[in-house]
Structure formats: C-alpha cells, structure tokens
N, C-alpha and C positions, 0 to 999 in steps of 0.2 A: 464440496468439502471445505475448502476455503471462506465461503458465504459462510456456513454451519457455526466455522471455527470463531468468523469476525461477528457474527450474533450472539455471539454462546461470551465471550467477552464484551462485548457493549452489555449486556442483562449485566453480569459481573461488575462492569463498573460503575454501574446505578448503587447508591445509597439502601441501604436494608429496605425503607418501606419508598413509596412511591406518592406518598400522599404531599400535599400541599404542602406550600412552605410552612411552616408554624410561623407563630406573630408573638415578635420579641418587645417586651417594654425595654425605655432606656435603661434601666437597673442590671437586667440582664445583659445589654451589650456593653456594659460595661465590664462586667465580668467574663474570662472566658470557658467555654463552654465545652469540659473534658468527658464526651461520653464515645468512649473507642467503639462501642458496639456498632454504632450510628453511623461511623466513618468509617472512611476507605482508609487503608493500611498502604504504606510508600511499596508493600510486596503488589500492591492492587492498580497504586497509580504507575507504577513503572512495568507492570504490565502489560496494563493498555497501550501505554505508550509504545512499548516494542511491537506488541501485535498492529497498531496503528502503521507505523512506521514499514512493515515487511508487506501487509498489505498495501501499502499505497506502492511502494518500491515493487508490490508484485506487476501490479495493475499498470503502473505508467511507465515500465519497459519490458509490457508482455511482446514477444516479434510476433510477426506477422505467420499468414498461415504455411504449417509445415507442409515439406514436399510430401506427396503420397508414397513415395517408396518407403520414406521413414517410418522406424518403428520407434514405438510408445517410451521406450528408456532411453533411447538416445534425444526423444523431444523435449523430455521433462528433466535430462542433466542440462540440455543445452539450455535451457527455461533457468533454471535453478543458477546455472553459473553466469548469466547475464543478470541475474538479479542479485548476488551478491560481487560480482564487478558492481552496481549501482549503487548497492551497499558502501563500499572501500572507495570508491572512483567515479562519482556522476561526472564527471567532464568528459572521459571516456565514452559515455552515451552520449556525451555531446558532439564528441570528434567521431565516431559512428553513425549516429544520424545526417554527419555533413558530409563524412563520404559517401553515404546512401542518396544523398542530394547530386552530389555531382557528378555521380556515375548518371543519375535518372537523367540529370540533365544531359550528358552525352551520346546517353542512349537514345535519345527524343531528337535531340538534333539529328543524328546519326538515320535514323528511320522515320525521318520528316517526310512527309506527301505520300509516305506506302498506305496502303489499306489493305487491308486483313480478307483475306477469302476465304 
C-alpha cells in the first residue's frame, strides 16, 4: 500500500507532459514564462514533499521483526507511534538505537564462548 501510495505521487509530481525539454531562444529567457497549466501548483510541491518526508521517516525507523504472539493492531500503532516520535524527536531514535547498542553489547559479553544447541 505504501509503494502504491509513493508511485501514485511521484506520477503526480511530473510536469503534465513528459516529453523533452523544449529549446528556448535568448529572447524567450528573457522573459518569464507564466503557463499554470504546465506547472506544478505549491498544493503539488508541498505534497510531494510530505509524502517524501513520512515515507523516508516510515522506512528508516521501520523496528525489527514483531514477536509472533503479537497481533496486527498492536504492530502497526507501535509502527505508527515510533514513526511520528521520528517525526517530533529524531534524536530520540538516536538515544534508542544507543540503548539497543549497549544492552547487545552486554548481552554478547555476558553469553561469550556459549554455543547454541
């Protein structure tokens, strides 16, 4: 759904046609060049830019995988509420990923030279 969502806005933020640049004489860049139809609207660039923005925020503080007890609504608030802490608070992902560091580290120290049966 999300892929669907960030396709369906990149199309949207392309230019009406898709063709070639056209080839401006000087005379023309001199003057500037008011045809609305042609151009993206500040409703269209500020769009993209949010959808930009919650996708990438979705993507690079998705967690890792859920326990299997869990069920599906409590995956996708716990999803949703780490992604807008990311939103309001990235350093918080930052101070979160550094406790997840040094708990890993005490755990590895802690269960050094066992081997798994």
């Amino acid at each position: 759904m999300i892929v669907f969502l960030a396709i369906l806005v990149a199309i949207r933020a392309f230019p009406v046609s898709l063709r070639g640049a056209p080839v401006f004489s000087l005379d023309q860049l001199q003057t500037p060049i008011c045809d609305i139809n042609g151009c993206r609207s500040l409703g269209d660039i500020i769009k993209s830019c949010v959808v930009t923005v919650l996708l990438c925020t979705w993507f690079s503080a998705h967690p890792n995988i859920p326990s299997p007890d869990e069920k599906w609504p409590r995956i996708a608030s716990r999803r949703v509420k780490i992604m807008l802490v990311t939103l309001v608070a990235p350093e918080a992902i930052i101070i979160w990923a550094w406790k997840q560091r040094q708990l890993a580290i005490r755990l590895a120290e802690k269960h050094k030279g066992e081997s798994q049966t």
